[in-house]
DRENRORO-90073 format. One record per atom (N, C-alpha, C, O): chain; atom name; x, y, z; residue number from 1. Coordinates in pm, whole numbers, plus 50000, padded with zeros to 5 digits. Example, Ala and Ser with C-alpha at 12.3 -4.5 7.8 and 13.67 -1.06 7.14 Angstrom:
BEGIN
SITE kette atom    px    py    pz  nr
SITE     A    N 51319 49431 50780   1
SITE     A   CA 51230 49550 50780   1
SITE     A    C 51320 49670 50780   1
SITE     A    O 51424 49668 50846   1
SITE     A    N 51285 49775 50708   2
SITE     A   CA 51367 49894 50714   2
SITE     A    C 51290 50003 50787   2
SITE     A    O 51341 50114 50804   2
//
This chain:
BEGIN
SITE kette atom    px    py    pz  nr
SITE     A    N 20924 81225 21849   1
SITE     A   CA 20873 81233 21985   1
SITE     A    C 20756 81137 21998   1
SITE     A    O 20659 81139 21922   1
SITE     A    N 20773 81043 22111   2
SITE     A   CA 20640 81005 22079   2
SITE     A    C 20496 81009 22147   2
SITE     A    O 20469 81100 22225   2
SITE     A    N 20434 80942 22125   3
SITE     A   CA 20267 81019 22170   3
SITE     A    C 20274 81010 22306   3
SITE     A    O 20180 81085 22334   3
SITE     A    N 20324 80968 22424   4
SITE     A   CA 20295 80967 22500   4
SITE     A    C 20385 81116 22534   4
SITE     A    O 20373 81154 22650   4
SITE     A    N 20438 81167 22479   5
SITE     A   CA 20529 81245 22523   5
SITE     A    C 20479 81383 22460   5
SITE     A    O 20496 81495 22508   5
SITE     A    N 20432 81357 22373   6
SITE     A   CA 20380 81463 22304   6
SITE     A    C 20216 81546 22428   6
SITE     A    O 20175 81657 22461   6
SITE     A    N 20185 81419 22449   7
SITE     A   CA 20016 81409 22549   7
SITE     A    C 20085 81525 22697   7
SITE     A    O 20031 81632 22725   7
SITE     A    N 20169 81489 22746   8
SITE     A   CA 20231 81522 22835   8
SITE     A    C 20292 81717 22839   8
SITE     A    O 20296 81802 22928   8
SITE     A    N 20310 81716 22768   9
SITE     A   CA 20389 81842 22641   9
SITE     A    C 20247 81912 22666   9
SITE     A    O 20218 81982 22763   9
SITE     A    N 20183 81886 22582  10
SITE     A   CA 20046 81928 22613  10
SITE     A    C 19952 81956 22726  10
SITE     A    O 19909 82066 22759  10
SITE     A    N 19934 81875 22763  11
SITE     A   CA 19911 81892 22904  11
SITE     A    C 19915 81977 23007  11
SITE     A    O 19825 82030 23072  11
SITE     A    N 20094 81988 23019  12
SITE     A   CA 20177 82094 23108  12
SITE     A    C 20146 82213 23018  12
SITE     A    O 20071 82297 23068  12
SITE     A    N 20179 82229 22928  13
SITE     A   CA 20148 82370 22852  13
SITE     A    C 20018 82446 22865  13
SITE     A    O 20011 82569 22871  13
SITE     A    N 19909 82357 22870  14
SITE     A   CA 19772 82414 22897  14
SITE     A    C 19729 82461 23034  14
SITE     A    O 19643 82539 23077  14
SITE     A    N 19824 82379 23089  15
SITE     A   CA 19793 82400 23246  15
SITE     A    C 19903 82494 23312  15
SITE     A    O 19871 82571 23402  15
SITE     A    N 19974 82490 23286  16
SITE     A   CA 20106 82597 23309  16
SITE     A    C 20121 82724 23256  16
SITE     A    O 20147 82824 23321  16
SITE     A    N 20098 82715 23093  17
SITE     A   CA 20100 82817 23074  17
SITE     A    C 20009 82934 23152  17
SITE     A    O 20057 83027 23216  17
SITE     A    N 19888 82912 23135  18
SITE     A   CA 19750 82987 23174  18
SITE     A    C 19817 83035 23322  18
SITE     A    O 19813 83151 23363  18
SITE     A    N 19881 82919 23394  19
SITE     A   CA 19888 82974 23548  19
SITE     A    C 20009 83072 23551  19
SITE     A    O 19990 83167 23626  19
SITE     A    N 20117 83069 23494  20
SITE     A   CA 20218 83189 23449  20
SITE     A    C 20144 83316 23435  20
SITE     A    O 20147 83414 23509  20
SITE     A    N 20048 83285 23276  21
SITE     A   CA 20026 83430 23241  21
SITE     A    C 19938 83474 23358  21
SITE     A    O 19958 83594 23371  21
SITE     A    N 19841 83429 23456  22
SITE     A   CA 19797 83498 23572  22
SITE     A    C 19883 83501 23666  22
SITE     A    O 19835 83595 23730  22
SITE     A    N 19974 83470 23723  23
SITE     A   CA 20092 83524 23802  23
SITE     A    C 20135 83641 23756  23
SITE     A    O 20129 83746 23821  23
SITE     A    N 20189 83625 23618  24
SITE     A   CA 20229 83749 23557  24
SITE     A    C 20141 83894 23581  24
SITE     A    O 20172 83995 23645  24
SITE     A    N 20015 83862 23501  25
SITE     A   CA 19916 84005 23559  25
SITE     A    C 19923 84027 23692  25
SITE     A    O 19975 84132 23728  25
SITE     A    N 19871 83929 23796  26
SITE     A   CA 19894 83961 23910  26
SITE     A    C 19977 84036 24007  26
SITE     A    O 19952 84134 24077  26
SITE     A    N 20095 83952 23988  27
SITE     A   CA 20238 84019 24057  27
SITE     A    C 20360 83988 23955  27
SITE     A    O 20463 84036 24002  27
SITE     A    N 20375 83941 23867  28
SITE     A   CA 20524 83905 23779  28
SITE     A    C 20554 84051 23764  28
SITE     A    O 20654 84109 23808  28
SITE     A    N 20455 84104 23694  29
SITE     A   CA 20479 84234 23610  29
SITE     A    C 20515 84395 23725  29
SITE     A    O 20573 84497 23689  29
SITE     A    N 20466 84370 23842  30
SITE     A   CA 20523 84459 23940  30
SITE     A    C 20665 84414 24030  30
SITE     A    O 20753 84496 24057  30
SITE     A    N 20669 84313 24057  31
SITE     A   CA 20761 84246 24130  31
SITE     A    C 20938 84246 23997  31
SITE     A    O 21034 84319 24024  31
SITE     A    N 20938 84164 23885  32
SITE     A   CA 20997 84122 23794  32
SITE     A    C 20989 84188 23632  32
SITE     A    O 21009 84108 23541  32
SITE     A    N 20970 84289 23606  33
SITE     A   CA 20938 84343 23484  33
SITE     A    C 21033 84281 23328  33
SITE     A    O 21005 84287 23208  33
SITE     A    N 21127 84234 23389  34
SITE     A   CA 21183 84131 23312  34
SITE     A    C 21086 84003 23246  34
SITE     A    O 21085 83952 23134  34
SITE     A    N 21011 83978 23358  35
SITE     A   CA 20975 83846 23326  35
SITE     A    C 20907 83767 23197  35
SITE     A    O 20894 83648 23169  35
SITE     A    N 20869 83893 23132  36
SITE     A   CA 20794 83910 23022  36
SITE     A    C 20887 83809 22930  36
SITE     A    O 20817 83724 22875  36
SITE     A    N 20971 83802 22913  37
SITE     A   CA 21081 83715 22860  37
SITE     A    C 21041 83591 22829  37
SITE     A    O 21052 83536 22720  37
SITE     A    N 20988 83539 22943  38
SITE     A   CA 20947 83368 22964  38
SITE     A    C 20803 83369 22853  38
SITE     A    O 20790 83255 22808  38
SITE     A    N 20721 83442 22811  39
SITE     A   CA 20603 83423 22722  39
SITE     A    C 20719 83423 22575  39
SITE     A    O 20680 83355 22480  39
SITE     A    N 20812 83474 22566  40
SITE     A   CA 20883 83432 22387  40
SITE     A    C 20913 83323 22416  40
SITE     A    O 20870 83230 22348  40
SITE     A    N 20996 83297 22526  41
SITE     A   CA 21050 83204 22480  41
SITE     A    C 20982 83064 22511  41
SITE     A    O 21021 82958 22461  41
SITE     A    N 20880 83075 22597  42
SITE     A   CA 20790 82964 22575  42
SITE     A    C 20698 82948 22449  42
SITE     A    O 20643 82847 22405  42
SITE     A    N 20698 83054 22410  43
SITE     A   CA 20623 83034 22265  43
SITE     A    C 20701 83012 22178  43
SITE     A    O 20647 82937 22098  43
SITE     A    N 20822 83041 22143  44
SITE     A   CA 20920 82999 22074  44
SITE     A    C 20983 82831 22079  44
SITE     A    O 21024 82760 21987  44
SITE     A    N 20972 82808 22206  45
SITE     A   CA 21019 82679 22233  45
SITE     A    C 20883 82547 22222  45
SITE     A    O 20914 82428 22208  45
SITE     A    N 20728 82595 22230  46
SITE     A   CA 20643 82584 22187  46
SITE     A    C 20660 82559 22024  46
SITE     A    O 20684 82443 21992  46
SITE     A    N 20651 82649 21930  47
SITE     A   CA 20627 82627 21833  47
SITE     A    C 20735 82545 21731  47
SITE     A    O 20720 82508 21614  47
SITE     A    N 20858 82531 21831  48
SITE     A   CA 20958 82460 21717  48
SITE     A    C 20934 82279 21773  48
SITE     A    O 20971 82180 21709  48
SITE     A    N 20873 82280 21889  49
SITE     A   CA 20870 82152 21925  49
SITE     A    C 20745 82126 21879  49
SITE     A    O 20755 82008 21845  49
SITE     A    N 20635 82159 21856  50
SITE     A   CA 20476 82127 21770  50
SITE     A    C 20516 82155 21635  50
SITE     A    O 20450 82085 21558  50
SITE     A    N 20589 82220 21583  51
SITE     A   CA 20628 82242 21468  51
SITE     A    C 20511 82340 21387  51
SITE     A    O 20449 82308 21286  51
SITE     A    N 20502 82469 21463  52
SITE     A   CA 20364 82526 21405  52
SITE     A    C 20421 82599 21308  52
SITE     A    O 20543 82609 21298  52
SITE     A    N 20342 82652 21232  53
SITE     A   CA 20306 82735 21152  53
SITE     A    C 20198 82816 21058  53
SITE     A    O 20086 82777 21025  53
SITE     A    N 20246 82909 21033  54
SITE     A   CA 20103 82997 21023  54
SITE     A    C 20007 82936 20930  54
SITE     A    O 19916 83013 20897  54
SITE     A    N 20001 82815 20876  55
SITE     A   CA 19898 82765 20809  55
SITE     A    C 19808 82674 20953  55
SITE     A    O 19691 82685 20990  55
SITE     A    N 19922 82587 21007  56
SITE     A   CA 19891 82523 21117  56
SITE     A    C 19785 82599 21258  56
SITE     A    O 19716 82552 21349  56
SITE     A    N 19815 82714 21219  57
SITE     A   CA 19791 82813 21357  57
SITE     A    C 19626 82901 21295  57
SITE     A    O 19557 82986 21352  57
SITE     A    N 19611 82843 21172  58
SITE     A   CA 19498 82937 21116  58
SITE     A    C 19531 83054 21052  58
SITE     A    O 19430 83101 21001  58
SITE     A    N 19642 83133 21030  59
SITE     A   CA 19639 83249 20973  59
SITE     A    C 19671 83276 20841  59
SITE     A    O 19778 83240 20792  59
SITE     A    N 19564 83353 20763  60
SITE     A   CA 19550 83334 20654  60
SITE     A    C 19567 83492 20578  60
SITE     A    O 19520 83592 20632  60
SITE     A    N 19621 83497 20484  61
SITE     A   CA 19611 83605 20439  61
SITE     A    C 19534 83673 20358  61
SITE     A    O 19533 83795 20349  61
SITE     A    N 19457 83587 20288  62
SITE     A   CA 19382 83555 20160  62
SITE     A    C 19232 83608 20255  62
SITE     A    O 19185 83710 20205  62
SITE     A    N 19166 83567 20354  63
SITE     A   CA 19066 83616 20398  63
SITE     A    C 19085 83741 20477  63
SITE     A    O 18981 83780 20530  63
SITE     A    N 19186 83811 20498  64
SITE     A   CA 19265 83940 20626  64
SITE     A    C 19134 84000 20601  64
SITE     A    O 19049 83992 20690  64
SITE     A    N 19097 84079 20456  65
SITE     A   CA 19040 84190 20451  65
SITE     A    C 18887 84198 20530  65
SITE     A    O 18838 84286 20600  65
SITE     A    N 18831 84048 20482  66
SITE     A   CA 18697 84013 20523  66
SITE     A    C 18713 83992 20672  66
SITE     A    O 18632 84039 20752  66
SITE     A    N 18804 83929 20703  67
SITE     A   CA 18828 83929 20897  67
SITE     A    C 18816 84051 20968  67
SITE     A    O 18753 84065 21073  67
SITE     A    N 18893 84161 20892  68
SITE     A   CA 18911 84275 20984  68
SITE     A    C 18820 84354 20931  68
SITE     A    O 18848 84465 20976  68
SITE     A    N 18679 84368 20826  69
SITE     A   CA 18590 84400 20801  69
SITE     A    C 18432 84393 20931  69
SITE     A    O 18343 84467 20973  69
SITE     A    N 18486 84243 20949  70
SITE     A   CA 18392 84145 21058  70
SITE     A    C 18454 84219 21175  70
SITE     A    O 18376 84294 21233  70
SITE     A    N 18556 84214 21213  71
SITE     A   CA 18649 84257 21341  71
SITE     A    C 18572 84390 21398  71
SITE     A    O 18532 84401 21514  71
SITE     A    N 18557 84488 21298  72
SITE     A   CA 18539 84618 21266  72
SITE     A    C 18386 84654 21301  72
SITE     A    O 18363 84760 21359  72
SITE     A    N 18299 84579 21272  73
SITE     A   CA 18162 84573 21289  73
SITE     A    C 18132 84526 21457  73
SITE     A    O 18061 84593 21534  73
SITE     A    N 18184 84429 21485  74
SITE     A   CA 18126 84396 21619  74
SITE     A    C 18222 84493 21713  74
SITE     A    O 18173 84529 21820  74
SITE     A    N 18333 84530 21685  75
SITE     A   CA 18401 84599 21777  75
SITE     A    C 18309 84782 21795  75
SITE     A    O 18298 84869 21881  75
SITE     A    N 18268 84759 21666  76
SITE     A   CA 18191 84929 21653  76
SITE     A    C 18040 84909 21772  76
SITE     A    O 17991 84985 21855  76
SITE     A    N 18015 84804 21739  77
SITE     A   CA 17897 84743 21855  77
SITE     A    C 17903 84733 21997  77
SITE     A    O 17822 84772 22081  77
SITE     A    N 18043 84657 22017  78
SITE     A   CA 18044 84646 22131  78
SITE     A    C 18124 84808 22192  78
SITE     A    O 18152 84844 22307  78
SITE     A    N 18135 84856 22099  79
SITE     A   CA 18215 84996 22188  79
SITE     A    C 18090 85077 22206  79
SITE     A    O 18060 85114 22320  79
SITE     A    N 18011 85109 22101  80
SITE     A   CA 17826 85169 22128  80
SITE     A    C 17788 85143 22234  80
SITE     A    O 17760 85224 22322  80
SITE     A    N 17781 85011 22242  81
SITE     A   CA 17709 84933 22380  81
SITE     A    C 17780 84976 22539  81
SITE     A    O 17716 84976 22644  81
SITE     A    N 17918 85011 22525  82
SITE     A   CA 17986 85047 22604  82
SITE     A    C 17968 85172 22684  82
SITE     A    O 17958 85189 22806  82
SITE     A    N 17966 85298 22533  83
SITE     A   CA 17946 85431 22550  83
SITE     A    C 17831 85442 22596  83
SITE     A    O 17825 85531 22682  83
SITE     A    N 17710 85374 22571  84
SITE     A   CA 17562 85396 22633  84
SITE     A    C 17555 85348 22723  84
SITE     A    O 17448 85370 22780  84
SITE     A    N 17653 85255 22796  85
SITE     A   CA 17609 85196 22926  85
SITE     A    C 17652 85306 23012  85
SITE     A    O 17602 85312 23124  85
SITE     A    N 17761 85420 22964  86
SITE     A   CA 17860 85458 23035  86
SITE     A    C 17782 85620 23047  86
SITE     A    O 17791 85699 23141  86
SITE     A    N 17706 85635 22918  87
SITE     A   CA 17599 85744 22930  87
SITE     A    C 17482 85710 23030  87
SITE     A    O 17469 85774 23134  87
SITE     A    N 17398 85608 22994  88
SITE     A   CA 17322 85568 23098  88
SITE     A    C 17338 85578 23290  88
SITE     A    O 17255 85617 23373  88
SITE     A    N 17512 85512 23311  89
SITE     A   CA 17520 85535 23453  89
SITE     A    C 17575 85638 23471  89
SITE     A    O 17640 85641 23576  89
SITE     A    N 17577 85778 23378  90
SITE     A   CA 17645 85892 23435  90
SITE     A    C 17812 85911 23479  90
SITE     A    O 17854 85974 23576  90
SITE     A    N 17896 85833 23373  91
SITE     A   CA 18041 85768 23398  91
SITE     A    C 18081 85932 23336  91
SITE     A    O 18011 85985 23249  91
SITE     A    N 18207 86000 23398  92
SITE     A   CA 18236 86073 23373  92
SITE     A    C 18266 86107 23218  92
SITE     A    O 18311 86011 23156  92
SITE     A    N 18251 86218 23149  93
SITE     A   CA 18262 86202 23040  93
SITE     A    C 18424 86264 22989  93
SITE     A    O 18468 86225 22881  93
SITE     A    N 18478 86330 23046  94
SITE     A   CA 18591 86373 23026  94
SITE     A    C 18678 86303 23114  94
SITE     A    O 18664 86300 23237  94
SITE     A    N 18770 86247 23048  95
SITE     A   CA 18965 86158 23078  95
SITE     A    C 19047 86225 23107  95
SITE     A    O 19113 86290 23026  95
SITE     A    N 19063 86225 23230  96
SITE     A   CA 19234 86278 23230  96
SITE     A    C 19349 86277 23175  96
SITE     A    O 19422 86179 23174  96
SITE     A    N 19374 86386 23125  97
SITE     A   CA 19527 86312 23046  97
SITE     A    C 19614 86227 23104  97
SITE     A    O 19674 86146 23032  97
SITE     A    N 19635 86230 23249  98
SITE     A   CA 19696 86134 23320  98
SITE     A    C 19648 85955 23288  98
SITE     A    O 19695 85843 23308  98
SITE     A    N 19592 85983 23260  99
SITE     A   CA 19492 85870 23302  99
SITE     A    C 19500 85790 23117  99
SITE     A    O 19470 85672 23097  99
SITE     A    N 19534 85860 23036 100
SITE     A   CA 19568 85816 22906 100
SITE     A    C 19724 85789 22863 100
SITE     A    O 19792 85881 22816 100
SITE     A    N 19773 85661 22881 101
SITE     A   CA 19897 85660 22772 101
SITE     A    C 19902 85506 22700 101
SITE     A    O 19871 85389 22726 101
SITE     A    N 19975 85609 22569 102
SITE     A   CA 19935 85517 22473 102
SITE     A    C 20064 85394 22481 102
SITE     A    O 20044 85289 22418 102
SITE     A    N 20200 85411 22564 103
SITE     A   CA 20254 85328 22566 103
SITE     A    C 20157 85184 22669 103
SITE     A    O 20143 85066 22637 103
SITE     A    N 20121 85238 22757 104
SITE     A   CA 20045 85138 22820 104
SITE     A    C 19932 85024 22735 104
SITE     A    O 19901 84905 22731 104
SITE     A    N 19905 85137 22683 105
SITE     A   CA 19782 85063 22524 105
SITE     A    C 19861 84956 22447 105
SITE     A    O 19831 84838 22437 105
SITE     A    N 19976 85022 22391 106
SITE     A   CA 20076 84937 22329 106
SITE     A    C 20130 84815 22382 106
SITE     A    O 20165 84714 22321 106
SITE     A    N 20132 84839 22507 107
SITE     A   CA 20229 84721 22535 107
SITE     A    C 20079 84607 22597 107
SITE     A    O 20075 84485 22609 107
SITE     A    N 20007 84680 22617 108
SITE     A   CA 19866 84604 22625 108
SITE     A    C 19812 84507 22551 108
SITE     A    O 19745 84408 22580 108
SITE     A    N 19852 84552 22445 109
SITE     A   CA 19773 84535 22281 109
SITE     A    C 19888 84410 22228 109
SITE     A    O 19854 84294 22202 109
SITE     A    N 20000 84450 22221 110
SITE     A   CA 20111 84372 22226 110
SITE     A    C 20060 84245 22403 110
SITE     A    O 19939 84225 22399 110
SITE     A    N 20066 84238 22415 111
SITE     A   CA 20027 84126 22539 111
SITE     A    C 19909 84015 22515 111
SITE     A    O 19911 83893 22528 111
SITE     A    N 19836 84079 22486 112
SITE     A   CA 19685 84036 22415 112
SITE     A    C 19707 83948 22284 112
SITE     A    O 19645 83848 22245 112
SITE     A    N 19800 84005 22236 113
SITE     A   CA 19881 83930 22116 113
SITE     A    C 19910 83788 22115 113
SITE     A    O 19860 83691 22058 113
SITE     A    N 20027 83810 22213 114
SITE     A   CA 20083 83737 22211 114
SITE     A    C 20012 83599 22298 114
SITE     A    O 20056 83484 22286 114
SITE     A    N 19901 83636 22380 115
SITE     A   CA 19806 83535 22455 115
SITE     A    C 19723 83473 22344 115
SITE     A    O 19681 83357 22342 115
SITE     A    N 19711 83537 22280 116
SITE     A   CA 19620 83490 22147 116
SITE     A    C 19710 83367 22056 116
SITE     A    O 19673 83250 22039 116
SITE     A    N 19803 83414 22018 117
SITE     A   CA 19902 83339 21938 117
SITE     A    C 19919 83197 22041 117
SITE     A    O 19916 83079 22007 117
SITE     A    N 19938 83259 22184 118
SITE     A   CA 19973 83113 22252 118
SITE     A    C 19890 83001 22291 118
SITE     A    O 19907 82880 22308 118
SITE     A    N 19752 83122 22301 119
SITE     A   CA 19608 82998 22247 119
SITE     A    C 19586 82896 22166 119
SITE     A    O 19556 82777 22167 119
SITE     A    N 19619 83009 22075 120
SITE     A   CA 19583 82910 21911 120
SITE     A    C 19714 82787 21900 120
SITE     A    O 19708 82666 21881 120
SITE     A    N 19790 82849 21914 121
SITE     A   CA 19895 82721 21968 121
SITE     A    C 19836 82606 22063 121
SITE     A    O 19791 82503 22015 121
SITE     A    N 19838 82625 22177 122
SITE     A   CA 19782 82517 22264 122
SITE     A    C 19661 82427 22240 122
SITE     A    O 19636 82309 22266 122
SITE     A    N 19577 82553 22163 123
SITE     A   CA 19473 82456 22136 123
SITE     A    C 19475 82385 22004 123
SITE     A    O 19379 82313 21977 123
SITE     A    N 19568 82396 21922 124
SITE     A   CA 19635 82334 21803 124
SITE     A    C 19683 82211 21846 124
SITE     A    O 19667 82106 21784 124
SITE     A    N 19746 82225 21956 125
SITE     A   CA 19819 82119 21978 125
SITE     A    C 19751 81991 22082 125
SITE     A    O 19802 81879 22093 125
SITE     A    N 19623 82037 22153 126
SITE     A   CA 19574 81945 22228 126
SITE     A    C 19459 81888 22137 126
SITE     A    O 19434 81773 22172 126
SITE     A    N 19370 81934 22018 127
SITE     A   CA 19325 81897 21911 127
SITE     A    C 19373 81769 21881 127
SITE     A    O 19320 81658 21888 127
SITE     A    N 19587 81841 21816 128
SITE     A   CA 19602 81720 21711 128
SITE     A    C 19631 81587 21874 128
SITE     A    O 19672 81479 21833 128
SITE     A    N 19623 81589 21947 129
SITE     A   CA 19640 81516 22094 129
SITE     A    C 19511 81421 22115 129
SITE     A    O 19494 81305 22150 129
SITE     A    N 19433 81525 22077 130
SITE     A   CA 19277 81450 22130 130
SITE     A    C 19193 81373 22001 130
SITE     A    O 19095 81299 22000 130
SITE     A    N 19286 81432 21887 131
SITE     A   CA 19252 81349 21740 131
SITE     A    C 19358 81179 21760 131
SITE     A    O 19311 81073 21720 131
SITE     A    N 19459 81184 21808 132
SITE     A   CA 19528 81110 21808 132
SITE     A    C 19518 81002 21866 132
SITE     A    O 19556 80891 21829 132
SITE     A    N 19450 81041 21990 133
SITE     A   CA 19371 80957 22127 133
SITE     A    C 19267 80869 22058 133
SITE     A    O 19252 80749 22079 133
SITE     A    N 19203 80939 21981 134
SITE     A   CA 19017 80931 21929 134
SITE     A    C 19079 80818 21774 134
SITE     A    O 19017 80734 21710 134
SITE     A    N 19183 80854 21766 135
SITE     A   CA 19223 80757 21612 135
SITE     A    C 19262 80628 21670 135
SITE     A    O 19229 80527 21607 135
SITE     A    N 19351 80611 21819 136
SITE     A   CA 19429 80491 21848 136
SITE     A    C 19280 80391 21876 136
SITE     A    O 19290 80272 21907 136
//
């Protein structure tokens, strides 16, 4: 493929993608519940044309424990910080059970995922773009 085509690739992906996944939150996901579809297979069709992989993408296995050690600490912080803001303005303290499901969490959590993965992708790929630019 070549660089000019690759620049292009890039480009549309950074700028497209992002505007999908806010359509999607917006209205995709009430209107089209299907639509969810188009984030695999743009990431799929993404990663065989950049040719990523999990070394390429940063993920390491060898540091997991120390990541999700770190993960674990600021998340304990920022949830403190949360609960006291939420004590401070008098936020109800008891949840409705209605108001809790964990499939929603799941498929949440799963979503978040997969925005993450398509980050580190994009920005993998406009890097090796803007290294390429900066070398010619």
């Amino acid at each position: 493929m070549s660089f000019g085509a690759k620049r292009s690739l890039a480009l549309a992906e950074v700028t497209l993608f992002p505007a999908f996944v806010l359509w999607f939150i917006w209205q995709g996901q009430s209107i089209a519940r299907w639509t969810w579809i188009f984030f695999v297979v743009w990431l799929a069709g993404s990663f065989l044309i950049q040719r990523d992989t999990p070394k390429t993408l940063g993920w390491r296995a060898d540091n997991l424990s120390a990541a999700c050690r770190q993960a674990v600490i600021a998340f304990a912080i920022m949830s403190a910080g949360l609960i006291a803001i939420g004590l401070v303005l008098h936020a109800p303290t008891h949840i409705e059970a209605r108001l809790i499901s964990w499939k929603r969490l799941a498929g949440y959590a799963a979503f978040c995922l997969l925005q993450q993965v398509a980050l580190n992708s994009s920005s993998d790929s406009l890097r090796g773009a803007a290294a390429t630019t900066l070398l010619r």
